[in-house]
LODO-605137 format. One line per 5 residues: for each residue z, y, x of C-alpha. Coordinates in nm, 4 decimals, always signed. Example, Ala and Ser with C-alpha at 12.3 -4.5 7.8 and 13.67 -1.06 7.14 Angstrom:
LODO-605137
+0.7800:-0.4500:+1.2300 | +0.7140:-0.1060:+1.3670
end
This chain:
LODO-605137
+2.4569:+0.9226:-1.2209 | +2.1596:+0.8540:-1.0139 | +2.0724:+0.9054:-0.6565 | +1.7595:+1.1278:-0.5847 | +1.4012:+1.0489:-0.6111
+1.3158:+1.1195:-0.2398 | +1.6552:+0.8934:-0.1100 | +1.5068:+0.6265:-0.3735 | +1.1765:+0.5872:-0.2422 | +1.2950:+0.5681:+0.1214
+1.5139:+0.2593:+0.0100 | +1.2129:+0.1150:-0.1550 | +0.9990:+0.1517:+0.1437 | +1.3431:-0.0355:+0.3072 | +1.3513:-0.2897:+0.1018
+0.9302:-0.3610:+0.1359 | +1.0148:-0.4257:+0.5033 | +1.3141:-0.6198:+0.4204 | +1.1166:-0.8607:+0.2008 | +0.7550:-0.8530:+0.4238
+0.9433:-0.9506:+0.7103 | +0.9908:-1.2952:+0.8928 | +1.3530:-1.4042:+0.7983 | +1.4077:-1.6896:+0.5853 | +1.4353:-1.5849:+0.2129
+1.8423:-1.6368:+0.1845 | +1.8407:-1.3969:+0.4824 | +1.6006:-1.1391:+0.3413 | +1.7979:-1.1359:-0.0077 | +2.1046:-1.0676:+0.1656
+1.9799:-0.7759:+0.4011 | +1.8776:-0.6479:+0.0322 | +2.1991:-0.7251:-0.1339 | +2.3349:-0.5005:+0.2260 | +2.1064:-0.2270:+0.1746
+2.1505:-0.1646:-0.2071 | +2.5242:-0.1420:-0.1577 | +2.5354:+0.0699:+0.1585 | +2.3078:+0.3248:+0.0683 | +2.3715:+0.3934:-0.2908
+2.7339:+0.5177:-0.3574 | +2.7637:+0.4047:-0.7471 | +2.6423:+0.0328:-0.6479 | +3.0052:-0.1242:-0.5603 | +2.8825:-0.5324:-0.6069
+2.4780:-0.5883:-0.5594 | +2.4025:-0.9755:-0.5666 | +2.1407:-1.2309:-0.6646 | +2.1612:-1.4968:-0.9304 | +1.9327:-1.7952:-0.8801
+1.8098:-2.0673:-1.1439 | +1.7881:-2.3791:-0.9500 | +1.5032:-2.6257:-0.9785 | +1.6613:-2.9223:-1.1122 | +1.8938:-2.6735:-1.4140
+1.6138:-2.4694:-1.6405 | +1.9135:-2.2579:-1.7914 | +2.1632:-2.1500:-1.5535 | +2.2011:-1.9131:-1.2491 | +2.4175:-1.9772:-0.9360
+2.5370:-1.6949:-0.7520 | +2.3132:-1.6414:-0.4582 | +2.3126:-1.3687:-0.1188 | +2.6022:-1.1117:-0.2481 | +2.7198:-0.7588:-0.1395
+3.0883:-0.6939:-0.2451 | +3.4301:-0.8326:-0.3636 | +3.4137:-1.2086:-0.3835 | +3.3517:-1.3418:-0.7746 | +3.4728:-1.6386:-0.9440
+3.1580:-1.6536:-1.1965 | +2.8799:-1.8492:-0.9827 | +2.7655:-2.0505:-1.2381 | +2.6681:-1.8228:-1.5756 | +2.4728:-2.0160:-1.8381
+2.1679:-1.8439:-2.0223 | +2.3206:-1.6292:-2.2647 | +2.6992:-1.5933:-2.1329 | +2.7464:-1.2353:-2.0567 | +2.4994:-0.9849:-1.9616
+2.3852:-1.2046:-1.6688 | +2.2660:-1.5058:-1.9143 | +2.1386:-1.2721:-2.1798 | +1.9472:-1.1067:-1.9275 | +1.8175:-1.4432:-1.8731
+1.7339:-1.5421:-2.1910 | +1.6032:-1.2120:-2.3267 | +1.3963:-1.2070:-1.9952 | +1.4070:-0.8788:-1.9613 | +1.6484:-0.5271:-1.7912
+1.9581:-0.4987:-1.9182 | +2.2146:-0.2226:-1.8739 | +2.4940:-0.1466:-2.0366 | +2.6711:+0.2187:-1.9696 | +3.0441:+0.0371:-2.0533
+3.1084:-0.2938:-2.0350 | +3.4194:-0.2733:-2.1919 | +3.2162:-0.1890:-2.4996 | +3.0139:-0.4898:-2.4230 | +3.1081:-0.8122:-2.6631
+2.9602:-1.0721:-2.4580 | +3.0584:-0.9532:-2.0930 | +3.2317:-1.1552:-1.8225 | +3.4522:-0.9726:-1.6326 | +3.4123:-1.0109:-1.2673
+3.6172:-0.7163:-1.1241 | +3.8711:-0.5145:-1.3710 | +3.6969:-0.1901:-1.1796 | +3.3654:-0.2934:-1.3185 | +3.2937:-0.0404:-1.5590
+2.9180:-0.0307:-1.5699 | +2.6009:-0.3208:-1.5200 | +2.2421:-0.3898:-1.4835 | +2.0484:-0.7065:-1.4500 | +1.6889:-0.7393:-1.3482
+1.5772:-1.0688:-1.4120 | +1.3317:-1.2056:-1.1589 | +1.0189:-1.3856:-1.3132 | +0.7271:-1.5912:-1.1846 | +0.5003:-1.6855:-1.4234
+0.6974:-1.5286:-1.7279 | +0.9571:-1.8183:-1.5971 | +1.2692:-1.6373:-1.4763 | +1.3605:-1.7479:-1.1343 | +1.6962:-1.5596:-1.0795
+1.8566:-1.2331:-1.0940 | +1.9191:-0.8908:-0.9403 | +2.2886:-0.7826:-1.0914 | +2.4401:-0.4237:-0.9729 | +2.8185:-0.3334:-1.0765
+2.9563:+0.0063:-1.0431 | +3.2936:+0.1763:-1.0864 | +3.1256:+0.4674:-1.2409 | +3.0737:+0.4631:-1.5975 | +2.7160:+0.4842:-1.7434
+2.5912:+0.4725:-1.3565 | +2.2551:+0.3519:-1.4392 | +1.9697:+0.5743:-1.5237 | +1.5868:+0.5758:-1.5401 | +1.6023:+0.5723:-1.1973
+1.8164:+0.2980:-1.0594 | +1.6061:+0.0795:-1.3021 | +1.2835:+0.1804:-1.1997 | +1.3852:+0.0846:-0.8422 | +1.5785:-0.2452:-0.9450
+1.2935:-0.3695:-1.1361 | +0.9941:-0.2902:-0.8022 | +1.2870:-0.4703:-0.6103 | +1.3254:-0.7724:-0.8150 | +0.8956:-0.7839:-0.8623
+0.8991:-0.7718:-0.4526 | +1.2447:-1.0575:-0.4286 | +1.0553:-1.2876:-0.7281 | +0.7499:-1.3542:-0.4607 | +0.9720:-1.5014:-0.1887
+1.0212:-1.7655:-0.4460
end
């Protein structure tokens, strides 16, 4: 399930303002966590997952779009957030109840991808997207998740 090319590259150009502009960066990674969720129907929790300066291996929840979560502290390698983290690269999985290592935020969650964000081949934090849908994810989501997260890793 993916949203059109033409809608997807409109909410790029969206989120280049939202990043470029003068807000503070908490600010800015919220009005991206906003947009995300608003605009694409299959992206029901879009949030940010930050590595803080004094802990080298584990992410704090950050600006969030959606149903409040219990898991804002996920270690490197816990669930798809921490391998994410550790493999330092995309991950999606089409199922997570397929998925071994996955921490269950939501029981609707059926679907994930997290974008780590890197500076420096250092990752920084984390753009994670839940969905309802099963296998919501495509080339395309990705493609725009990963410009996203390059654009959000340069506040930092």
């Amino acid at each position: 399930m993916s949203t059109g090319s033409a809608a997807f590259g409109e909410l790029e150009a969206e989120a280049v303002r939202i990043l470029s502009g003068s807000a503070g960066r908490e600010t800015r990674l919220q009005a991206l966590c906003d947009l995300l969720r608003e605009r694409v129907p299959h992206y029901d929790w879009v949030g940010f997952y930050l590595v803080p300066e004094d802990e080298a291996d584990v992410l704090v929840l950050g600006p969030f779009s959606g149903a409040p979560t219990e898991h804002a502290r996920i270690g490197f390698g816990h669930g798809v957030c921490g391998r994410a983290a550790e493999q330092k690269q995309t991950v999606v999985v089409p199922d997570v109840r397929q998925e071994g290592n996955y921490i269950a935020c939501s029981l609707e969650v059926r679907s994930e991808i997290v974008v780590p964000l890197l500076r420096d081949g250092i990752v920084i934090g984390e753009l994670d997207l839940d969905s309802h849908t099963p296998d919501a994810f495509g080339p395309a989501d990705q493609h725009l998740l990963e410009r996203i997260a390059k654009g959000a890793a340069r506040l930092f």
